[in-house]
C-alpha positions in Angstrom: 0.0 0.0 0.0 1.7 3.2 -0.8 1.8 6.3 1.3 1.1 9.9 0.9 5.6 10.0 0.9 5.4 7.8 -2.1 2.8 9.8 -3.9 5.5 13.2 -4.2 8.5 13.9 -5.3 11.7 16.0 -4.2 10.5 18.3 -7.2 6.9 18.0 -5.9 7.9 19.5 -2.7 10.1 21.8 -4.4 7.2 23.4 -6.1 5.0 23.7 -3.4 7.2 24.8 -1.1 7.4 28.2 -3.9 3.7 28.1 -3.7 4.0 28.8 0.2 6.5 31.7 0.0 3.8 33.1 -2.5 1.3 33.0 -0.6 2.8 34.0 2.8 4.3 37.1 0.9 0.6 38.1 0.8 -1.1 36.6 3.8 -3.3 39.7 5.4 -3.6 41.3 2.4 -6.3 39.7 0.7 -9.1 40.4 2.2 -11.7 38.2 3.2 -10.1 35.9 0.8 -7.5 33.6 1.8 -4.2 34.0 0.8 -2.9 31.6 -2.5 0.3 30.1 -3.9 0.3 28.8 -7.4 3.1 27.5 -9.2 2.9 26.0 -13.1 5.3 23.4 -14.2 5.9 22.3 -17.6 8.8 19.8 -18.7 10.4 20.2 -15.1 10.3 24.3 -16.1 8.6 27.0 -13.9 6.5 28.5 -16.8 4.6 30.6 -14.1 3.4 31.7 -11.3 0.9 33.1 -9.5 -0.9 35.4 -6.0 -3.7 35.9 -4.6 -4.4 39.7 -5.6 -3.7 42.5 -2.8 -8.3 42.5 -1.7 -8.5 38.7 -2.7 -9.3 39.2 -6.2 -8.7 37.5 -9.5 -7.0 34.6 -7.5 -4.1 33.1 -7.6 -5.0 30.4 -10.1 -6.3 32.6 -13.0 -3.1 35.0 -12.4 -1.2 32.5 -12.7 -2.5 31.4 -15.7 -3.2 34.9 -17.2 0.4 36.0 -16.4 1.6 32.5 -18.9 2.9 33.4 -22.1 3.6 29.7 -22.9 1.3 26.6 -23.8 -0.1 24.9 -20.9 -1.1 22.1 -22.4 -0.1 19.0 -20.4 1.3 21.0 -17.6 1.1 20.6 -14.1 -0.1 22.9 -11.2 0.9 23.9 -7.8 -1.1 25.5 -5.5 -1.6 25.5 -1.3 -5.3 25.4 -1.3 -8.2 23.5 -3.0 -9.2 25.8 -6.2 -12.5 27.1 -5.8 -15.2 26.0 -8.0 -18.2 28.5 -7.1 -19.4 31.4 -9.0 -19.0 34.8 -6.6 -17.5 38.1 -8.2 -15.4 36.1 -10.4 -15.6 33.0 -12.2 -14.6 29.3 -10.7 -11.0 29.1 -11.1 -11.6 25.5 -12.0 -13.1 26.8 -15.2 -9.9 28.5 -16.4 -7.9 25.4 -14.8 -9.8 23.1 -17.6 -10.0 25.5 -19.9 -6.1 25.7 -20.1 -5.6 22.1 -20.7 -3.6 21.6 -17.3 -3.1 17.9 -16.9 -2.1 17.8 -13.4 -3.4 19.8 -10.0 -1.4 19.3 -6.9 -3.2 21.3 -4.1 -2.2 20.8 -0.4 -5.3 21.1 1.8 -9.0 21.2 1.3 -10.8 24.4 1.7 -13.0 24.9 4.9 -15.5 26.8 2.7 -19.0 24.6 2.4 -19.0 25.5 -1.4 -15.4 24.3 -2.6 -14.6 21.1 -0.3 -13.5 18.4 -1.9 -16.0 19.7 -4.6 -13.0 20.6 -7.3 -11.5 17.6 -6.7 -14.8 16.3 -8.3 -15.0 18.4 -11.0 -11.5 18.7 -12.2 -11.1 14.7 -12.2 -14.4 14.3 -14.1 -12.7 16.5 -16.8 -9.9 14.0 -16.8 -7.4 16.2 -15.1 -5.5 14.7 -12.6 -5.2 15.5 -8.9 -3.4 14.9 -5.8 -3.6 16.7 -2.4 -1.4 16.5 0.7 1.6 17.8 0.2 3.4 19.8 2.6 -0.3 19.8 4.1 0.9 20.0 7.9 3.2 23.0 7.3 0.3 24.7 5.1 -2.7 23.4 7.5 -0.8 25.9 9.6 -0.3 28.6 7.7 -4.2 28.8 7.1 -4.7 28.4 10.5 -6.3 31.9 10.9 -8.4 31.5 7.8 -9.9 28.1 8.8 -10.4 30.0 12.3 -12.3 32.8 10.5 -14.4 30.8 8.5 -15.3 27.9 11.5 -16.2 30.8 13.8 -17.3 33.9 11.9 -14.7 35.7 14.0 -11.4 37.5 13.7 -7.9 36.0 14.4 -7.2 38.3 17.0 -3.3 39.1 18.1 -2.2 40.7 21.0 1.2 42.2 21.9 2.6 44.3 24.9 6.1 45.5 25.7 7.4 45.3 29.2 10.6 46.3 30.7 12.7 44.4 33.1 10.8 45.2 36.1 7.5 44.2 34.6 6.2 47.9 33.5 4.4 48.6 30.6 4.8 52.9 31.0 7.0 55.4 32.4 6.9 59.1 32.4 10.4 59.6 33.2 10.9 56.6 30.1 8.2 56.5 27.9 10.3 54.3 25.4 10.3 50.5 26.6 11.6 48.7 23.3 14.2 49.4 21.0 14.2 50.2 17.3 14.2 46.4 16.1 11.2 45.7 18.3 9.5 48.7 16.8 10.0 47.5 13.5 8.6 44.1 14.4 5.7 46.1 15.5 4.9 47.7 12.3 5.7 44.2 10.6 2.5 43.0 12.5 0.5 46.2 11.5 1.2 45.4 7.8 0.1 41.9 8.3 -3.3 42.8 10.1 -6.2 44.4 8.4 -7.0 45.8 11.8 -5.8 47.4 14.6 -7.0 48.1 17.9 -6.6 50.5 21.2 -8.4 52.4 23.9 -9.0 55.8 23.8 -6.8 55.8 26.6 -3.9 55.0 24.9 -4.3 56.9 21.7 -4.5 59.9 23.9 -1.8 59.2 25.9 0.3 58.3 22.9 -1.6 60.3 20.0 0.3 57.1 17.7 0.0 57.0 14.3 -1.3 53.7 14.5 -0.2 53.0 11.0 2.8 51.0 9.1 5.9 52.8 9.1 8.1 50.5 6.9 9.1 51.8 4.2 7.4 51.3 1.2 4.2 49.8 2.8 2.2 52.6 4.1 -0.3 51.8 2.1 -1.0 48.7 3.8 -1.5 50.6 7.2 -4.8 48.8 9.3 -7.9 50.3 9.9 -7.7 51.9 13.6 -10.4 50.5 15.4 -10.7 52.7 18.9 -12.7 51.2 22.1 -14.2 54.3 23.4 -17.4 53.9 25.9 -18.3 58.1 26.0 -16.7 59.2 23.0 -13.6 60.8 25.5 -11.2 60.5 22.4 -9.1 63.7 22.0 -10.3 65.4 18.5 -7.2 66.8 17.5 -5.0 63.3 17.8 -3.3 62.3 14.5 -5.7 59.6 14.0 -8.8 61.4 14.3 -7.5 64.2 11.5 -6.0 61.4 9.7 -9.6 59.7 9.1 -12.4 58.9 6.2 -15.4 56.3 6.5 -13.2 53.7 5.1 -10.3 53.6 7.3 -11.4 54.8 11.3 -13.9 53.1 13.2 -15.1 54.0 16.9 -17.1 51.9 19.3 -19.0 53.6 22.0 -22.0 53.8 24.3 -23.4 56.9 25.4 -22.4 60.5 24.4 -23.9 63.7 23.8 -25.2 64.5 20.6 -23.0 67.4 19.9 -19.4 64.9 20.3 -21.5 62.2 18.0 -21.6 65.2 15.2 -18.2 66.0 15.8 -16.8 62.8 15.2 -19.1 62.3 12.2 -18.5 65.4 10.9 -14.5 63.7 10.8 -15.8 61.3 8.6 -15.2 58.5 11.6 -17.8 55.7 11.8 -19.4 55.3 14.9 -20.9 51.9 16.5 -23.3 52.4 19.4 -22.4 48.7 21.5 -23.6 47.6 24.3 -21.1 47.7 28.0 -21.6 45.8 31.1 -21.7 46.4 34.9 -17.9 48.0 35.2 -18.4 49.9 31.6 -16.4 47.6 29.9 -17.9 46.5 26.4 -18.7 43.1 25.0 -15.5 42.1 23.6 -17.0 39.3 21.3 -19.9 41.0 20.2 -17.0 43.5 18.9 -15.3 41.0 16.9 -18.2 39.7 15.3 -19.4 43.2 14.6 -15.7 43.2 12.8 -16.4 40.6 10.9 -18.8 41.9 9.0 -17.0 44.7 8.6 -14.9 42.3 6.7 -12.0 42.6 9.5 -10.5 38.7 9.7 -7.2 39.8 11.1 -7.2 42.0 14.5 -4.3 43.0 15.7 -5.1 44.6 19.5 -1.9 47.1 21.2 -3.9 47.5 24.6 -2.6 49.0 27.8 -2.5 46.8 31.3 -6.4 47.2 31.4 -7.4 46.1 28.1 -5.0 43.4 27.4 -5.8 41.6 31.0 -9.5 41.5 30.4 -8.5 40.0 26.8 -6.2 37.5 28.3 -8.3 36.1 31.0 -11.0 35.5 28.7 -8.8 33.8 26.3 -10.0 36.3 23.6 -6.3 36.3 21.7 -5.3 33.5 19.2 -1.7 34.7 19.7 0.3 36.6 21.8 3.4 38.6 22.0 5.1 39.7 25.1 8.1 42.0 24.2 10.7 42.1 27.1 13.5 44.5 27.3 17.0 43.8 29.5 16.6 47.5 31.4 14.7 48.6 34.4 12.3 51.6 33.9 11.8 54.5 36.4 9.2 54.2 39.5 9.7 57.6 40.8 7.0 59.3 38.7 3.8 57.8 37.6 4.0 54.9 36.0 1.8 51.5 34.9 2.7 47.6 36.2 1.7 44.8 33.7 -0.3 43.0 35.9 -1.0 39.5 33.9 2.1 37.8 33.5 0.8 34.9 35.6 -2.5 34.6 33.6 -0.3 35.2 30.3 1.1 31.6 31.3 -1.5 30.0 32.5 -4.0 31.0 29.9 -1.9 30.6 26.6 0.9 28.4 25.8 4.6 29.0 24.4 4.8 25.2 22.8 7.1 26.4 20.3 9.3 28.1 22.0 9.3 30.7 19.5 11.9 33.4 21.1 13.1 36.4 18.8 16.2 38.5 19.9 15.8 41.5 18.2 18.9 43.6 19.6 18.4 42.9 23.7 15.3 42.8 23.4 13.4 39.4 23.5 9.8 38.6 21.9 8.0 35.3 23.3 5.2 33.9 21.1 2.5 32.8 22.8 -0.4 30.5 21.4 -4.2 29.8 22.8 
C-alpha cells in the first residue's frame, strides 16, 4: 500500500514549497479571501506563477495562468489550497484550470469553505485532469490556521502584543520608550500583516500614535484603527482622528452627547453604538463579530495593562506577543505595572518556544 511520501517527489515539494513563499508574501492582504500560492510546471520548467491579488481578487490560479505566455497544455499545477469552483464576483477558477488544458493539480489542503470542499477535486477529475492533495499539508494546515479560524467561527484571528521592561512595567513618564528600534520595526511588521488594529481611547491619547505601518514602502497597507471608546472621550485633535475617512477609522461607543457624536461624524469617523456591562467595559466578542462583518479577519489589538488583561483572562487572543526588554524603567513618577504575566502563562501556551532577539530585546510567542 503506498503512502502519501510515495505519492511526491523532491521536485513535488520543491514546487510547493514556492507556492508557500507566494502566498505567505501576501497573507493579510487579501481580504476576506484567503491568501494563495500557485506554481505552473511544464517539462520540469517553472512557466509561471501566481498570488492571490492584494483585496483577494482575480485569484491566484487565474493569475497565474493569465500571467503564462507559454502553452499549458499537459502541464502541471501547484497550489496551497483546494481551487475554488463557485461562482462569486469572479468566475470558478476551476473553469480557467480546464479551460487551459492543465493535466495535473497538486493542491495541499482542502478548503473549509461549504461550497469548494472536496468539490473541485470532483469536478476537475471528471474532466480528466489529474489530482493529488497532501503535500506539505501539515506546514500549510498551519499557515491557514487563521483563515480556517475565521471561517469555523465567523470571528477575527485576534493578536495581541505588549512591551514590558525588566521590572515588569508597561509605561514610564520619566521613560516613555520600553523597546528598541528592532522591536519597533517588528511592531509595524504586524501592522502590515493585520487588516486591523486596535486600542483604547486611553492610549491613543496618551500616545496620539500614528497607528499605521511605518516600513518603508508599505504605508499603504496601514490597518484600519479600530478605537474602544465607551463616552466618546477620544481627543479630536489626535493624528488619527484628523487622519480619518469612512473607510479607514472606526469608533465603538456607548453613550455620548449629541454634539461629540456630530463632531466625530463630521470627521468622517464611523461610529458603532455597542452595548457595555456592569464596570463599563464592552462586550469584547460581540466586537469582533461586529468586525467581521466589517470584513475585518485579522485583529491585531496594542492595549494597555487594562485592556490586554481582560482579553487575556478571557482567552480572547489566538496569539500573543510579550516584548521584554534587559533594562529597568523609572518608578519615581507615575508609571503602569503589567499586571497579567501569571494569567499570560496560564491561559496561553509557548509550545514552540518561539523566542526572537531583536537587539536585547526578547519577543516570546505565545499561542491559545
Amino acid at each position: 500500500m503506498s503512502t502519501k511520501k510515495d505519492k511526491f517527489s523532491l521536485k513535488d515539494k520543491f514546487y510547493m514549497e514556492i507556492a508557500l513563499k507566494l502566498a505567505n508574501s501576501r497573507q493579510g492582504l487579501t481580504g476576506t479571501n484567503p491568501s494563495v500560492g500557485c506554481v505552473i510546471v511544464k517539462n520540469d520548467k517553472i512557466v509561471s506563477i501566481g498570488q492571490t491579488s492584494y483585496n483577494g481578487r482575480p485569484h491566484a490560479e487565474f493569475n497565474a495562468i493569465e500571467n503564462c505566455i507559454d502553452d499549458l497544455n499537459g502541464s502541471k499545477m501547484y497550489v496551497t489550497l483546494e481551487p475554488c469552483c463557485h461562482h462569486g464576483l469572479t468566475p470558478p477558477c476551476t473553469n480557467i484550470i480546464i479551460k487551459s488544458k492543465i493535466s495535473e493539480v497538486i493542491y495541499s489542503v482542502s478548503d473549509i469553505d461549504k461550497r469548494v470542499r472536496n468539490k473541485s477535486l470532483k469536478i476537475l477529475k471528471s474532466n480528466k485532469i489529474k489530482v493529488k492533495k497532501g503535500l506539505l499539508d501539515d506546514k500549510i494546515n498551519n499557515f491557514y490556521s487563521n483563515y480556517f479560524f475565521n471561517r469555523k467561527n465567523q470571528l477575527p484571528y485576534v493578536t495581541g502584543k505588549i512591551a514590558v521592561s525588566k521590572n515588569n512595567l508597561i509605561y514610564s513618564k520619566l521613560n516613555k520608550k520600553i523597546t528598541n528600534r528592532h522591536s519597533d520595526k517588528f511592531t509595524h511588521l504586524l501592522r502590515y500583516k493585520n487588516d486591523a488594529l486596535m486600542v483604547t481611547y486611553k492610549t491613543l491619547n496618551n500616545d496620539n500614535s500614528k497607528l499605521n505601518c511605518r516600513i518603508k514602502g508599505f504605508s499603504n497597507f496601514s490597518p484600519k484603527r479600530i478605537i474602544l471608546d465607551n463616552k466618546l472621550q477620544t481627543k479630536i485633535n489626535t493624528y488619527v482622528i484628523n487622519t480619518a475617512n469612512k473607510n479607514n477609522t472606526l469608533i465603538f461607543y456607548n453613550q455620548a452627547k449629541k454634539s461629540k457624536i456630530l463632531e466625530f461624524k463630521n470627521k468622517k469617523i464611523q461610529l458603532i453604538k455597542s452595548k457595555v456591562n456592569q464596570q463599563g467595559k464592552f462586550d469584547i466578542k460581540a466586537i469582533l463579530k461586529k468586525l467581521y462583518t466589517h470584513n475585518c479577519r485579522n485583529l491585531l489589538i496594542e492595549g494597555g495593562d487594562s485592556l490586554t488583561s481582560h482579553l487575556l483572562k478571557n482567552k480572547i487572543f489566538n496569539r500573543f506577543y510579550l516584548y521584554k526588554c534587559p533594562k529597568n524603567i523609572s518608578k519615581e513618577t507615575e508609571y503602569l505595572k503589567f499586571n497579567s504575566l501569571d494569567v499570560l502563562k496560564k491561559n496561553y501556551k509557548n509550545k514552540f518556544n518561539l523566542n526572537l532577539y531583536l537587539g536585547k530585546d526578547k519577543i516570546t510567542l505565545y499561542k491559545n
